[in-house]
C-alpha positions in Angstrom: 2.0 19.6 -24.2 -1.8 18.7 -24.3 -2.4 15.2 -22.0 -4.2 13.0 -24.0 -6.2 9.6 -22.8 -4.4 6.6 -22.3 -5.3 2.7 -23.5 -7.3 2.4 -20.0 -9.2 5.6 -19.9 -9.3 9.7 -19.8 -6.2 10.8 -17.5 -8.3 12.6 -14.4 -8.5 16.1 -13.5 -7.4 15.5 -10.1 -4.9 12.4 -9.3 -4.7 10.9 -6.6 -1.8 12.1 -3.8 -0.1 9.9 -1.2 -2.0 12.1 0.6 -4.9 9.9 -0.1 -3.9 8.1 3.2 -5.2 11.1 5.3 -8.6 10.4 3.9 -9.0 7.2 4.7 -7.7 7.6 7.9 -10.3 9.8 8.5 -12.9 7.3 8.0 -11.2 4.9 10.0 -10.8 7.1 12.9 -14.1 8.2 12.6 -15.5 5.0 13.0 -13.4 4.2 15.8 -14.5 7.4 17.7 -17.6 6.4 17.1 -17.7 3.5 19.4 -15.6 5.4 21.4 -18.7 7.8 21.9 -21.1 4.7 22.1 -18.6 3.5 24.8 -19.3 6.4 26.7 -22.7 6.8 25.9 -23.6 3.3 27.7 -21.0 4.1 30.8 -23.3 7.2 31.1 -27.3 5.5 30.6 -25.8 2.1 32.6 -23.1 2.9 34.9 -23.0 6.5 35.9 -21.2 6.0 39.1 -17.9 5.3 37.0 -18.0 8.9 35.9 -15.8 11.4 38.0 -18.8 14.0 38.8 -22.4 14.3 38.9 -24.7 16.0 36.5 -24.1 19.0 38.9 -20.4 18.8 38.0 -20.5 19.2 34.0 -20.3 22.3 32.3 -23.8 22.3 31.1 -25.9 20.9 34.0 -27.9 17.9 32.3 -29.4 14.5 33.6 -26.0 12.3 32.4 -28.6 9.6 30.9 -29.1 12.9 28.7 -25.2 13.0 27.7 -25.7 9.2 27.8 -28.2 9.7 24.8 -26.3 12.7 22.6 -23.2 10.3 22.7 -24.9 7.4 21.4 -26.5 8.9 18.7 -23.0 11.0 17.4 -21.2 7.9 18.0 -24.1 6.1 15.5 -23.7 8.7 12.9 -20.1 8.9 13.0 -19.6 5.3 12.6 -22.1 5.3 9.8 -20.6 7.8 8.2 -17.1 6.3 8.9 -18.0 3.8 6.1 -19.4 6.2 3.7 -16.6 8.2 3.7 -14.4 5.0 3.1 -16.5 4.7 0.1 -15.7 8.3 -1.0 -19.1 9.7 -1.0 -18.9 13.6 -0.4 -22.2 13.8 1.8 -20.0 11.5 4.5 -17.0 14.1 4.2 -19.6 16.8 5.5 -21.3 15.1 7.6 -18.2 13.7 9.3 -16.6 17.5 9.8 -20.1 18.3 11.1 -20.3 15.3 13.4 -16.8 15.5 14.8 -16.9 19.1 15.2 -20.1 18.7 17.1 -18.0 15.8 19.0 -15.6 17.8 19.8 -17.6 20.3 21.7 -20.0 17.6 23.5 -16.6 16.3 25.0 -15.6 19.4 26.0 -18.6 19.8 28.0 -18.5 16.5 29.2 -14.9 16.8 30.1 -15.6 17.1 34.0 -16.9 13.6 33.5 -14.3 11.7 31.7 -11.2 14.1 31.4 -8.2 11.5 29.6 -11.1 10.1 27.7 -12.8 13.5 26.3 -9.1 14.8 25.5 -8.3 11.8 23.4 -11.7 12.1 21.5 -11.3 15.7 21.0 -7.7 15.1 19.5 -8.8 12.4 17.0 -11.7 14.6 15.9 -9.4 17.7 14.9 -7.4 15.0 13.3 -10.6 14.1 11.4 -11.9 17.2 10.7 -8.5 18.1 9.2 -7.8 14.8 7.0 -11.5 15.3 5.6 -11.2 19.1 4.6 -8.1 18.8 2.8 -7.2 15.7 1.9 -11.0 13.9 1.8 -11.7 15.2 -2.2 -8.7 12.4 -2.7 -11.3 9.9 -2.3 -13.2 8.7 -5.1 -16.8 7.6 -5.3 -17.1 3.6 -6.4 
């Protein structure tokens, strides 16, 4: 049976799920991990002796104000992006997998540092990068 348009508009090609929770989820998470990261990026340019190892200590042997600096800016972008992906665009959906794959691996570098803390950012950013691959088309640009 052919679907046909109703009084408020063409029927989509692609409906939204309950599912659509997962996406927006997402973008809240990502914007939370975000200033989770920017937390850790100022812990590591202001107050380095709070961090369980040296530079010497890390898995990739960097100046911590370095670390300090890659965190704040993938915290920036995630949080950013956060909000565009709350607003359905698609360049926020790949740019948020990017970002929180990227974040993912930073931590695990870092995790010497800041182990309960890394491990809780690399969970949520599976979580995001899994929410925006398959669930993330859900959301519609407005």
């Amino acid at each position: 049976m052919p679907q046909h348009a109703s009084s408020s508009g063409p029927i989509s090609e692609h409906p939204t799920t309950g599912w659509v929770g997962w996406a927006y989820f997402a973008g809240i998470m990502m914007m939370m991990v975000g200033a989770f990261q920017i937390i850790e990026a100022l812990t590591a340019l202001f107050n380095q002796n709070y961090l369980l190892v040296k530079s010497s200590g890390l898995v990739v042997h960097v100046n911590i104000a370095a670390w300090g600096w890659v965190h704040l800016l993938i915290g920036l972008v995630l949080v950013a992006a956060g909000f565009a992906v709350m607003a359905g665009r698609m360049w926020a959906r790949i740019v948020g997998i990017l970002t929180a794959g990227l974040s993912a691996i930073v931590n695990l570098a870092f995790i010497a540092a800041y182990p309960l803390w890394s491990i809780t950012i690399i969970t949520v950013d599976v979580l995001v990068i899994y929410a925006l691959a398959v669930h993330g088309g859900e959301l519609k640009e407005s």
